[in-house]
CHARMM internal coordinates of N, CA and C (Angstrom, degrees):
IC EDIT
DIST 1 N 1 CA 1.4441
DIST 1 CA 1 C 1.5248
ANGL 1 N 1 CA 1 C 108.64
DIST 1 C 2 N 1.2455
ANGL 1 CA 1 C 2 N 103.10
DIHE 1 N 1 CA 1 C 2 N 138.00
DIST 2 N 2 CA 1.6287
ANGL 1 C 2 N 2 CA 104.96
DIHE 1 CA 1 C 2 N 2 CA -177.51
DIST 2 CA 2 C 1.4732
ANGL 2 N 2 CA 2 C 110.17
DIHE 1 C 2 N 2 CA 2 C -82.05
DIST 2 C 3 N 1.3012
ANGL 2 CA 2 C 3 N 106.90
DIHE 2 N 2 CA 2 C 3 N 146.78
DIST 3 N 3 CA 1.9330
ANGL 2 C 3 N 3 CA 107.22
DIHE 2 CA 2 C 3 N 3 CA 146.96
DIST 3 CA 3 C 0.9113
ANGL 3 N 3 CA 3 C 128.45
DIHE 2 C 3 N 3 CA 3 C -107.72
DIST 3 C 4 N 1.4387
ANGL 3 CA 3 C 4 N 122.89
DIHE 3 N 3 CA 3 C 4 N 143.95
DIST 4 N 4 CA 1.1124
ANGL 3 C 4 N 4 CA 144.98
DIHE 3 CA 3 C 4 N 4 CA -156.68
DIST 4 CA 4 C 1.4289
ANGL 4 N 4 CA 4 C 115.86
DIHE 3 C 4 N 4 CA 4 C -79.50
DIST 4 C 5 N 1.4261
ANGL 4 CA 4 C 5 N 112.73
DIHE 4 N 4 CA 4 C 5 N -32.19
DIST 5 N 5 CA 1.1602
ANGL 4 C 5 N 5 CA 117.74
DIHE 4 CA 4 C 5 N 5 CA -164.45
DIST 5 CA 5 C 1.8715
ANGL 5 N 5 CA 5 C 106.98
DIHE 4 C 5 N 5 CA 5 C -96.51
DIST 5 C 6 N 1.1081
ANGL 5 CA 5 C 6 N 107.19
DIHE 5 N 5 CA 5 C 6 N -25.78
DIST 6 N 6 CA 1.4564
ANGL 5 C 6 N 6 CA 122.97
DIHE 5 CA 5 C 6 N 6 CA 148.53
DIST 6 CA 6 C 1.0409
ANGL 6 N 6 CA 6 C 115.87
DIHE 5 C 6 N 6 CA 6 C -44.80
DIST 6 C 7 N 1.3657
ANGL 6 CA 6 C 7 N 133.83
DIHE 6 N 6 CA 6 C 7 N -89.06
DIST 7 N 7 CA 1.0773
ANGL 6 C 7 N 7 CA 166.98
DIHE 6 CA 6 C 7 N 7 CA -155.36
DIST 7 CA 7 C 1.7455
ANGL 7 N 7 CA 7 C 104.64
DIHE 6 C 7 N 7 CA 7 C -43.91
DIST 7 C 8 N 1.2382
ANGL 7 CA 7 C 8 N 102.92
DIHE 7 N 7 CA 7 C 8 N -73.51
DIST 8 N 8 CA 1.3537
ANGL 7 C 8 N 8 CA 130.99
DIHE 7 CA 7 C 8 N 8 CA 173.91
DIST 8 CA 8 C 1.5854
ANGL 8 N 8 CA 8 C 115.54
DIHE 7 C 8 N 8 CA 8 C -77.52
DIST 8 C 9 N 0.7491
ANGL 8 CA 8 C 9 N 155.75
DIHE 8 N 8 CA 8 C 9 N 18.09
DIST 9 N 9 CA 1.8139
ANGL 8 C 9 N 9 CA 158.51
DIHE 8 CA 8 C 9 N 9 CA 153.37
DIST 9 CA 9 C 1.9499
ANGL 9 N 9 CA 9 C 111.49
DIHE 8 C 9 N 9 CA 9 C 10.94
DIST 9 C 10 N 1.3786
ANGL 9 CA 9 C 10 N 91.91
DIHE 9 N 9 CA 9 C 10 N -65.04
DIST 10 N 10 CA 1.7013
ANGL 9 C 10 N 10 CA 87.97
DIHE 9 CA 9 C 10 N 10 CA 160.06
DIST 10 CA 10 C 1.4668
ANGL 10 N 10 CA 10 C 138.64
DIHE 9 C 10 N 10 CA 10 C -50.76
DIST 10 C 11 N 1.1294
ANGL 10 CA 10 C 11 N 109.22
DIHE 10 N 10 CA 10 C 11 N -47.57
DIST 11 N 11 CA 1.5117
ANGL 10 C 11 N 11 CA 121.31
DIHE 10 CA 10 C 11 N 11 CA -175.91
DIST 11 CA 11 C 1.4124
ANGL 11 N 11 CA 11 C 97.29
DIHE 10 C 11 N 11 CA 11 C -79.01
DIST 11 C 12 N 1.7760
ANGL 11 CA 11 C 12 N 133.94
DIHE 11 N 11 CA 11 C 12 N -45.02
DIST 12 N 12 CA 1.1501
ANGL 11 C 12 N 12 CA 121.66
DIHE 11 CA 11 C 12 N 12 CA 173.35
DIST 12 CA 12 C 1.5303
ANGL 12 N 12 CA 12 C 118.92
DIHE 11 C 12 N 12 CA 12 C -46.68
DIST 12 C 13 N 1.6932
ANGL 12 CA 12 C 13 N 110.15
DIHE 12 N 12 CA 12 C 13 N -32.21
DIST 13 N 13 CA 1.5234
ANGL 12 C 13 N 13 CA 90.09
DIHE 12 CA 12 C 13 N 13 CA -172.41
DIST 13 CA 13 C 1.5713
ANGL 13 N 13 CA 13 C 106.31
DIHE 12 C 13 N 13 CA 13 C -102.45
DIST 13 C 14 N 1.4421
ANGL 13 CA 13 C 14 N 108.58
DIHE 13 N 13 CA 13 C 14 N 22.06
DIST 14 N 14 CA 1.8000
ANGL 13 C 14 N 14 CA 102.63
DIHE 13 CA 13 C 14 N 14 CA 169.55
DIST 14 CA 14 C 1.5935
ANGL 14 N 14 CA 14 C 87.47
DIHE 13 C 14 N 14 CA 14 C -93.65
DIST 14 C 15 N 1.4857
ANGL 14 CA 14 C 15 N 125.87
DIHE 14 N 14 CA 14 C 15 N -54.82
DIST 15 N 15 CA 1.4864
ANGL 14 C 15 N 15 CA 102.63
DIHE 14 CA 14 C 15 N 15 CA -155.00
DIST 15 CA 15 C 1.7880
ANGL 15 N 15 CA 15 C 95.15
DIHE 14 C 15 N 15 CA 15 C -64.48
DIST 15 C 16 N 0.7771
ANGL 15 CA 15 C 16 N 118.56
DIHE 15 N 15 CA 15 C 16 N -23.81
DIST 16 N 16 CA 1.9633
ANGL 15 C 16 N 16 CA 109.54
DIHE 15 CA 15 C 16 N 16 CA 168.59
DIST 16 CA 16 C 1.3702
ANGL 16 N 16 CA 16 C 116.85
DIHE 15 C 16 N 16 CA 16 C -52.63
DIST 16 C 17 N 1.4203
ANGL 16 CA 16 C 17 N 116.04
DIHE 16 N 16 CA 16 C 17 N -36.88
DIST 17 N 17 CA 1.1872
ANGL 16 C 17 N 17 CA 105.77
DIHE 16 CA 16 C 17 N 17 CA -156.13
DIST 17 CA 17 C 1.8066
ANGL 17 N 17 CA 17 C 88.19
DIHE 16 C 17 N 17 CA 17 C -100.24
DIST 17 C 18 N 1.1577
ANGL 17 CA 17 C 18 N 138.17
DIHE 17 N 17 CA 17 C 18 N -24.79
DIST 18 N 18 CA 1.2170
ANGL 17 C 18 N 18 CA 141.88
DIHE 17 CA 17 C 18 N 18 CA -175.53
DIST 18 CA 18 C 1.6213
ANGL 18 N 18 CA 18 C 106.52
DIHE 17 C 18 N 18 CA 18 C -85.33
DIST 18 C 19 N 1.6611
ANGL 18 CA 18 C 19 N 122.03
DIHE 18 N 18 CA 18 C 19 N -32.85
DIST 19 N 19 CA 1.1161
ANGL 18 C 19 N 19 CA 121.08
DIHE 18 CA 18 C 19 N 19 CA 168.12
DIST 19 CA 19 C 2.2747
ANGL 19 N 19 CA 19 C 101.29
DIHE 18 C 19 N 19 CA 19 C -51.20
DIST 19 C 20 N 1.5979
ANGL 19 CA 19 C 20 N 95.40
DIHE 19 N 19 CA 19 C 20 N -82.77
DIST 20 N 20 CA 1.0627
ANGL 19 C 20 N 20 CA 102.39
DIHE 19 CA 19 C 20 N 20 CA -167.98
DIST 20 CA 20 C 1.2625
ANGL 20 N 20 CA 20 C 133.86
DIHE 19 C 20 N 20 CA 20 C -30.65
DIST 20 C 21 N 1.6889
ANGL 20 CA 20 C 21 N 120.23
DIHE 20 N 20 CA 20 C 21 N -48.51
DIST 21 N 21 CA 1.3448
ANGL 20 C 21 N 21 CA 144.72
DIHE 20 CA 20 C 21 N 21 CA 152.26
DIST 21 CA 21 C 1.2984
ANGL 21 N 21 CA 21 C 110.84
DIHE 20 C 21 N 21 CA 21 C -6.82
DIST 21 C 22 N 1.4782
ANGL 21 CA 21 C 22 N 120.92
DIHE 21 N 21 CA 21 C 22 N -91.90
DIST 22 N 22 CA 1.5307
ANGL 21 C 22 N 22 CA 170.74
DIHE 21 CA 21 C 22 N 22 CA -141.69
DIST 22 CA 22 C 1.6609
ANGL 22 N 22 CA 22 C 75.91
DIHE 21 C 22 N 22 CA 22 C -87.38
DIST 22 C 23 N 1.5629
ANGL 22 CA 22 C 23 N 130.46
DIHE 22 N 22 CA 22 C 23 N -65.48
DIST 23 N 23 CA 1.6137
ANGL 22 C 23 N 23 CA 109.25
DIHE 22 CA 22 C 23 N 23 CA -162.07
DIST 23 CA 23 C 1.5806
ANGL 23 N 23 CA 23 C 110.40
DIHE 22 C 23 N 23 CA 23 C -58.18
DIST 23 C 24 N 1.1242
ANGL 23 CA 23 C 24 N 105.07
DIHE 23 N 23 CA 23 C 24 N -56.72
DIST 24 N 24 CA 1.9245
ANGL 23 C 24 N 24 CA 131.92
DIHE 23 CA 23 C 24 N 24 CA 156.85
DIST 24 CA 24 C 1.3311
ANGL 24 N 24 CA 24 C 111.33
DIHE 23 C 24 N 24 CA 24 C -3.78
DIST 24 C 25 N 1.5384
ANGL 24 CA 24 C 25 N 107.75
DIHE 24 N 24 CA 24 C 25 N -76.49
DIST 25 N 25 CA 1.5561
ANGL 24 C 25 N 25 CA 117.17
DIHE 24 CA 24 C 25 N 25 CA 177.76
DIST 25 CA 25 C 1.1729
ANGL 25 N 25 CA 25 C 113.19
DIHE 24 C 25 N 25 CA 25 C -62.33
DIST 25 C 26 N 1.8297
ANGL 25 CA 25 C 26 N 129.32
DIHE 25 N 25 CA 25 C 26 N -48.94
DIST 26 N 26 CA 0.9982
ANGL 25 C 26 N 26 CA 112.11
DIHE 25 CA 25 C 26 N 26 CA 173.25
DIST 26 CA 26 C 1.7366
ANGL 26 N 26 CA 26 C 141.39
DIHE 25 C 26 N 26 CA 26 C -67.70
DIST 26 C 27 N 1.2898
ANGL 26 CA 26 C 27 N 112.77
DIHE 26 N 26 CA 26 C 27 N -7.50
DIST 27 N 27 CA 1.3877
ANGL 26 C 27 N 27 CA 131.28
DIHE 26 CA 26 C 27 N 27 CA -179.38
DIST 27 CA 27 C 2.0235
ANGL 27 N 27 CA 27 C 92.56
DIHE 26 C 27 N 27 CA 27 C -97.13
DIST 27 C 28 N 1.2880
ANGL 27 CA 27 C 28 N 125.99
DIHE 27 N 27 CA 27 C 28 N -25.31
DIST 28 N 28 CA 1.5992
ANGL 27 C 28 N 28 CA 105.42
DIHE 27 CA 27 C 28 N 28 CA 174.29
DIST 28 CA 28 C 1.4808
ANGL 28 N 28 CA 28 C 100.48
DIHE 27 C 28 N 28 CA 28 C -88.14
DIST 28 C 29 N 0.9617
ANGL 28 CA 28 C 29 N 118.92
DIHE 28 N 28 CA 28 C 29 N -20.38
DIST 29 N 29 CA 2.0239
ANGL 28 C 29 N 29 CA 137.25
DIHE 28 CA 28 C 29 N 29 CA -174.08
DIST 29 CA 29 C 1.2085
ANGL 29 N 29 CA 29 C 100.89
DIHE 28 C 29 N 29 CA 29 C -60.40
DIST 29 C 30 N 2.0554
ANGL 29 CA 29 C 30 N 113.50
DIHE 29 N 29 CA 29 C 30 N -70.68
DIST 30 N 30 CA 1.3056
ANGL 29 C 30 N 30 CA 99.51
DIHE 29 CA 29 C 30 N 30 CA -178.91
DIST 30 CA 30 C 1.5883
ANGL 30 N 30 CA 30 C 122.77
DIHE 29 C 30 N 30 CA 30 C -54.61
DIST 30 C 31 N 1.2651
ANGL 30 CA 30 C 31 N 113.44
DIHE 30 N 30 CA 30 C 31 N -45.84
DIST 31 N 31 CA 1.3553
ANGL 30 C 31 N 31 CA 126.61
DIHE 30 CA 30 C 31 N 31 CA -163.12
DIST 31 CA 31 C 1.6146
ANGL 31 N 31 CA 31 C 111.64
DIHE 30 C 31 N 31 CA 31 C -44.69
DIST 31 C 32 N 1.1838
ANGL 31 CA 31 C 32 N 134.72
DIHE 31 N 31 CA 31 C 32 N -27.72
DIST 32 N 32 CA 1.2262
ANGL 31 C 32 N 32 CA 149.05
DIHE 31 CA 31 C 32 N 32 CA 111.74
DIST 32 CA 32 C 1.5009
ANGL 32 N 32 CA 32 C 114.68
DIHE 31 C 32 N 32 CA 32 C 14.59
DIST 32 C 33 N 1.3221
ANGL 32 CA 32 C 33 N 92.91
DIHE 32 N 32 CA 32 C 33 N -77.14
DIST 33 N 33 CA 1.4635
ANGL 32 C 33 N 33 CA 105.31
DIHE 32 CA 32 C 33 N 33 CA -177.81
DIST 33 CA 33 C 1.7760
ANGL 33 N 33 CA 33 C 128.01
DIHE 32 C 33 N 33 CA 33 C -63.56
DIST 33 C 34 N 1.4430
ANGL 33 CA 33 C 34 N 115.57
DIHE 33 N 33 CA 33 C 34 N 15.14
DIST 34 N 34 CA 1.5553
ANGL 33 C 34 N 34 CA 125.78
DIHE 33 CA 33 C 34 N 34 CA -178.35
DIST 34 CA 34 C 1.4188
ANGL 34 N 34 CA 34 C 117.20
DIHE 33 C 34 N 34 CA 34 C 2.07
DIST 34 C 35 N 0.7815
ANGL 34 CA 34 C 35 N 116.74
DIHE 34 N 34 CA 34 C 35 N 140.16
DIST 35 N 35 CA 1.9557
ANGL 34 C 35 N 35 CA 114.55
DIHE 34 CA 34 C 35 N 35 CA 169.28
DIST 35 CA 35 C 1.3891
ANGL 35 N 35 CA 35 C 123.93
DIHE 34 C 35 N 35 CA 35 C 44.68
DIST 35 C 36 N 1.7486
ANGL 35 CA 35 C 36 N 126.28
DIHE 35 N 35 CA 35 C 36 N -3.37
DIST 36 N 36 CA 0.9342
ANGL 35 C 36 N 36 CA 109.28
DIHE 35 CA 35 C 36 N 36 CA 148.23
DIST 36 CA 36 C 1.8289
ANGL 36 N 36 CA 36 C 138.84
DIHE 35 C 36 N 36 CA 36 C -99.60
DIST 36 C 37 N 0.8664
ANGL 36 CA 36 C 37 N 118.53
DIHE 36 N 36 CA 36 C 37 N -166.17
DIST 37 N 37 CA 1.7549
ANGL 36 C 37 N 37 CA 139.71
DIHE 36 CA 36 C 37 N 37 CA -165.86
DIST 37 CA 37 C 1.6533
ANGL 37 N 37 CA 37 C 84.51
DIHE 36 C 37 N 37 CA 37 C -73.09
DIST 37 C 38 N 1.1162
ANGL 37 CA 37 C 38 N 107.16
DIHE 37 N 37 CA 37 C 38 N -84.71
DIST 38 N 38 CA 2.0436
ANGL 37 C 38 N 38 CA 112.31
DIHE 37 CA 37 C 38 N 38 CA 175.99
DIST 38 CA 38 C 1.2152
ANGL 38 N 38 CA 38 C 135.81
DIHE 37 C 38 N 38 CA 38 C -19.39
DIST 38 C 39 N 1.6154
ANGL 38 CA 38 C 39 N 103.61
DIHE 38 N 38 CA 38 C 39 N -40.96
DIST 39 N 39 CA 1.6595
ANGL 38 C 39 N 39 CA 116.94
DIHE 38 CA 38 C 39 N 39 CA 177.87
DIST 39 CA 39 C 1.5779
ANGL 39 N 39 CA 39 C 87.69
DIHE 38 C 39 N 39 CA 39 C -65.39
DIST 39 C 40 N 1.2506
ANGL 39 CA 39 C 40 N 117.32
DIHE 39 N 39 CA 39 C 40 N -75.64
DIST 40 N 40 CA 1.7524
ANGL 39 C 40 N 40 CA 134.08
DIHE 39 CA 39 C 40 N 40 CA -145.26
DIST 40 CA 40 C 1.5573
ANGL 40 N 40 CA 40 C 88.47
DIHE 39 C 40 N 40 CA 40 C -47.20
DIST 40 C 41 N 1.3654
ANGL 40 CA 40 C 41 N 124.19
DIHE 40 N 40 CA 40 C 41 N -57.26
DIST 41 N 41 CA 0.9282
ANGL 40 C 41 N 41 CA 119.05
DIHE 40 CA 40 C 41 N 41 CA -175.83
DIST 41 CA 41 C 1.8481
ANGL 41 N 41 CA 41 C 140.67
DIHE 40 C 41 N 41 CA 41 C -64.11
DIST 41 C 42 N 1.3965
ANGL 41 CA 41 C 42 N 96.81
DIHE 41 N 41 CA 41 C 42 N -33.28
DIST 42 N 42 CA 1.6286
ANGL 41 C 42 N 42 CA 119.82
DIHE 41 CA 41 C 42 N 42 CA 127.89
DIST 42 CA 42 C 1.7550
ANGL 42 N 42 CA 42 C 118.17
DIHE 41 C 42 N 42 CA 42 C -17.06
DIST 42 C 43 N 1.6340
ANGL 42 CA 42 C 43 N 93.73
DIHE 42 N 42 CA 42 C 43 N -92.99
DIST 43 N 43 CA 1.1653
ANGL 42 C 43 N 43 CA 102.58
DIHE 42 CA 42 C 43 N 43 CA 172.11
DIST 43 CA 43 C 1.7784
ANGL 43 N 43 CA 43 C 133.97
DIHE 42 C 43 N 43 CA 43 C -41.40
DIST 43 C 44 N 1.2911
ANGL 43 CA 43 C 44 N 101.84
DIHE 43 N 43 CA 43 C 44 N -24.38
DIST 44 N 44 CA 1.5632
ANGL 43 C 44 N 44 CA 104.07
DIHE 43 CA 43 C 44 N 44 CA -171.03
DIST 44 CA 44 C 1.2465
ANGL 44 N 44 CA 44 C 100.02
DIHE 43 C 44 N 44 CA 44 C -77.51
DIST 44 C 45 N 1.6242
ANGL 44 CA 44 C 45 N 107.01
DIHE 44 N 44 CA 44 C 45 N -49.28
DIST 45 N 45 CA 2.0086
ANGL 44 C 45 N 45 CA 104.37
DIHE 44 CA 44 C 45 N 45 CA -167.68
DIST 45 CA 45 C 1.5918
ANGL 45 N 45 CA 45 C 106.49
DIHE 44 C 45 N 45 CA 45 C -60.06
DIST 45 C 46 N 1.6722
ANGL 45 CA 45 C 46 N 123.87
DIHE 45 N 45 CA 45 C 46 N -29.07
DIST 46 N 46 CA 1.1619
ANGL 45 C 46 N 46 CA 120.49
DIHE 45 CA 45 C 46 N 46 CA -175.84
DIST 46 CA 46 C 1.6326
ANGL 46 N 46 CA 46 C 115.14
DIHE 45 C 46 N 46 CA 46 C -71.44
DIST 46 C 47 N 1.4197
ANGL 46 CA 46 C 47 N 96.32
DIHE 46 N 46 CA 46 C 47 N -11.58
DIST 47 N 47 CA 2.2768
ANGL 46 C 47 N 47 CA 87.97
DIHE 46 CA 46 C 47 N 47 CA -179.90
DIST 47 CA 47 C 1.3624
ANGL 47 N 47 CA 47 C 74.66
DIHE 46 C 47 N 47 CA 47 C -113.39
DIST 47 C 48 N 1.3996
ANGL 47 CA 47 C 48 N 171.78
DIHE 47 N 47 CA 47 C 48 N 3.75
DIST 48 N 48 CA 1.1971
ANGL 47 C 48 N 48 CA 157.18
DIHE 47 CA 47 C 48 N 48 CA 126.62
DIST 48 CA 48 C 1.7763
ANGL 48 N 48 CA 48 C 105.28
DIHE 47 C 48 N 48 CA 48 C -41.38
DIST 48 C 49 N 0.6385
ANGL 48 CA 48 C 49 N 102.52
DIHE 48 N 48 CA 48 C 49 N -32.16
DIST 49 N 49 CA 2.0313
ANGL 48 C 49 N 49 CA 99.66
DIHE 48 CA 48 C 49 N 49 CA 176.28
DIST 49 CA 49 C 1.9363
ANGL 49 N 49 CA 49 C 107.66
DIHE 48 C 49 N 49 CA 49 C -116.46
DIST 49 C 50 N 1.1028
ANGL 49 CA 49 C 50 N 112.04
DIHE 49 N 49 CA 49 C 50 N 9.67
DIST 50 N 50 CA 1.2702
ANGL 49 C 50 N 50 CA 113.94
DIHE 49 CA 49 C 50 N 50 CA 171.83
DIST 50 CA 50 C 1.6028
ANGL 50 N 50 CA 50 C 84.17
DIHE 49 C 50 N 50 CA 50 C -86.12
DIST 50 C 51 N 1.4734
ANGL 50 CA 50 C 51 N 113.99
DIHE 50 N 50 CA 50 C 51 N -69.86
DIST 51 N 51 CA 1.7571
ANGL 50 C 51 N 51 CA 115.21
DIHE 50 CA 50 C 51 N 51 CA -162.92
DIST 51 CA 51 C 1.2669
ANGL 51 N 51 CA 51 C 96.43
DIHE 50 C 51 N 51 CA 51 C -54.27
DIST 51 C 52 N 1.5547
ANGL 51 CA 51 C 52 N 153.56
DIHE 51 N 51 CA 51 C 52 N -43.22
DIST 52 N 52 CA 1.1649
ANGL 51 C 52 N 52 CA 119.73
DIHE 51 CA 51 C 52 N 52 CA -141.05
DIST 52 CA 52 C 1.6515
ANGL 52 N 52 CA 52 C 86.78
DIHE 51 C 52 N 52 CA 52 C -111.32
DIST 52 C 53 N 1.2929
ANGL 52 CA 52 C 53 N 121.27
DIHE 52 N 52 CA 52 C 53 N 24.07
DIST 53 N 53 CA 1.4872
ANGL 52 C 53 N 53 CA 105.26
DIHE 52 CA 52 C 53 N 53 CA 157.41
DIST 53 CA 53 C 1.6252
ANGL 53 N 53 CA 53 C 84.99
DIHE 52 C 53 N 53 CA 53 C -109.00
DIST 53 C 54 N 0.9179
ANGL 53 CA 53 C 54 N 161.43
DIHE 53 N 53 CA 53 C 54 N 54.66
DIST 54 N 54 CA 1.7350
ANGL 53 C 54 N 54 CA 174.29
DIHE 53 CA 53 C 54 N 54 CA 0.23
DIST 54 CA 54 C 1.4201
ANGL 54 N 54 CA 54 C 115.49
DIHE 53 C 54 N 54 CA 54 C 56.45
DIST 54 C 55 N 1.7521
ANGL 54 CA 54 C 55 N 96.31
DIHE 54 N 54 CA 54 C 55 N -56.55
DIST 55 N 55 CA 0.9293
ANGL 54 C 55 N 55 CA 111.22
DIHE 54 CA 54 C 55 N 55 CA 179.48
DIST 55 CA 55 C 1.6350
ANGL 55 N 55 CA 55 C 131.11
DIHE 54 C 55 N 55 CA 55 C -85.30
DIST 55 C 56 N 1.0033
ANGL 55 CA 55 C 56 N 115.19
DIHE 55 N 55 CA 55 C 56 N 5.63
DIST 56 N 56 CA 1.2523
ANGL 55 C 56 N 56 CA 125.00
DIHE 55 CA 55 C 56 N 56 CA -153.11
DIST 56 CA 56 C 1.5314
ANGL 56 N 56 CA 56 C 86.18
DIHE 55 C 56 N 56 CA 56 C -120.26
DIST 56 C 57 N 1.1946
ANGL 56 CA 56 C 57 N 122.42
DIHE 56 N 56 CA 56 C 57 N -47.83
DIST 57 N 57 CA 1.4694
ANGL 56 C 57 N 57 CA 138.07
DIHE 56 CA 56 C 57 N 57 CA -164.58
DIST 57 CA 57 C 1.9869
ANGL 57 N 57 CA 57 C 87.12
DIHE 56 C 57 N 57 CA 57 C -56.61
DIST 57 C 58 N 1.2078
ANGL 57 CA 57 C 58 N 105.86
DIHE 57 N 57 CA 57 C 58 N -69.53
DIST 58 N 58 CA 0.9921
ANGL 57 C 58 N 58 CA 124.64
DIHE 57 CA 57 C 58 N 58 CA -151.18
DIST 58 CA 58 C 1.5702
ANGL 58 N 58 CA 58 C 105.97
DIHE 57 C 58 N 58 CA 58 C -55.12
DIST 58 C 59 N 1.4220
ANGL 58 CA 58 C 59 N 111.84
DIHE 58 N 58 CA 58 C 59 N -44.99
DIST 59 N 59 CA 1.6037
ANGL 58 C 59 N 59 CA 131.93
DIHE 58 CA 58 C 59 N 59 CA -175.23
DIST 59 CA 59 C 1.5259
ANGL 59 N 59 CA 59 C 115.71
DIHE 58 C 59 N 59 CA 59 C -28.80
DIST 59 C 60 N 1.3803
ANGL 59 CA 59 C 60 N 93.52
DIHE 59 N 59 CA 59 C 60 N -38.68
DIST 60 N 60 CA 1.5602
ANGL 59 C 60 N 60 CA 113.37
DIHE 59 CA 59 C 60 N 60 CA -176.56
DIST 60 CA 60 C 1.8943
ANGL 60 N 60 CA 60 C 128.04
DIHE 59 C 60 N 60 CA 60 C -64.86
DIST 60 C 61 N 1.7465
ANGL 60 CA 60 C 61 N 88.72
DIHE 60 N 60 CA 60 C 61 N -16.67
DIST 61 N 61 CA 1.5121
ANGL 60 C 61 N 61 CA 93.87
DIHE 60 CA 60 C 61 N 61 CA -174.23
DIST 61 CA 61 C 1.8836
ANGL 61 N 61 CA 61 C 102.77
DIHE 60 C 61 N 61 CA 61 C -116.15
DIST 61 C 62 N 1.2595
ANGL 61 CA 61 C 62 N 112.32
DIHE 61 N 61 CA 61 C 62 N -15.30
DIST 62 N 62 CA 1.3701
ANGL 61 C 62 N 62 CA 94.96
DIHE 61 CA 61 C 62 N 62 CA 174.40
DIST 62 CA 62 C 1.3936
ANGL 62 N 62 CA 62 C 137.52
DIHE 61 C 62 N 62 CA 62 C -41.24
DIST 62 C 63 N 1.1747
ANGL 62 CA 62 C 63 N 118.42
DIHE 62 N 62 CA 62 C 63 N 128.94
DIST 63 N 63 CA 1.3131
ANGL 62 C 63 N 63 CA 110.25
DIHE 62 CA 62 C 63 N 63 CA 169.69
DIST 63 CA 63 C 1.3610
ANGL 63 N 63 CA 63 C 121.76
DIHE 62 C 63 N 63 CA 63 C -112.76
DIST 63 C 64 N 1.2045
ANGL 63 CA 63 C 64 N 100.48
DIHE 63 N 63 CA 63 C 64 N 121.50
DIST 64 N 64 CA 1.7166
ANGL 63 C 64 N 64 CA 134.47
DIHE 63 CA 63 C 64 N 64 CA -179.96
DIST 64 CA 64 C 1.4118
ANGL 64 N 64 CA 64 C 108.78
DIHE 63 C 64 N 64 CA 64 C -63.91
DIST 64 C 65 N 1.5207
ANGL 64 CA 64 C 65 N 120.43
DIHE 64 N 64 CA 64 C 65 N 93.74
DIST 65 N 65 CA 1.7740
ANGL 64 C 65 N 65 CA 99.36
DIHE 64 CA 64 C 65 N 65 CA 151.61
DIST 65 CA 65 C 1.4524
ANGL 65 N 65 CA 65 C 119.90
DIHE 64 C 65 N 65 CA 65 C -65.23
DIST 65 C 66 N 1.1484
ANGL 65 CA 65 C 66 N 103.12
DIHE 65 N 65 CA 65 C 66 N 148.38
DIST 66 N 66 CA 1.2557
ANGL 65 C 66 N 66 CA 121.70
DIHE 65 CA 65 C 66 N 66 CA 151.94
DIST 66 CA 66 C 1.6422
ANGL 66 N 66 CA 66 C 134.71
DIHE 65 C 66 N 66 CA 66 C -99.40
DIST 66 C 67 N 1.3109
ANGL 66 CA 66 C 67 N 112.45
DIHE 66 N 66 CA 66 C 67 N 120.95
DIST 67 N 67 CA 1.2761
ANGL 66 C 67 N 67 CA 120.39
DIHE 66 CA 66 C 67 N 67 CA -154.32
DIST 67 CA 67 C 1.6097
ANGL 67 N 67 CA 67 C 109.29
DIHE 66 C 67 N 67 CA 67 C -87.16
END
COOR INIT
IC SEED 1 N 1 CA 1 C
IC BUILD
């Protein structure tokens, strides 16, 4: 089975760089938003796409046993 994140090296570091971006803005975006419901919620999707450009980074080095 292939990986993807192997495989592909370029596209891994656009969805990184488009993850990170986009989490970025949205966590300085909400912050904006003080004391209400909107910011927090703001804020959550932006460390929700901080980790999975984390995650994406990371995808590339796992190592898989094989059983």
């Amino acid at each position: 089975m292939s990986n993807f994140a192997k495989d592909h090296p370029k596209a891994r570091q656009v969805y990184i760089l488009v993850f990170f971006v986009v989490g970025l803005f949205c966590v300085i975006f909400g912050w904006t938003f003080t004391g209400e419901m909107k910011g927090l919620v703001i804020m959550l999707v932006g460390t929700v796409l901080l980790l999975a450009s984390l995650f994406v980074y990371n995808s590339a080095f796992k190592d898989r046993k094989v059983k």
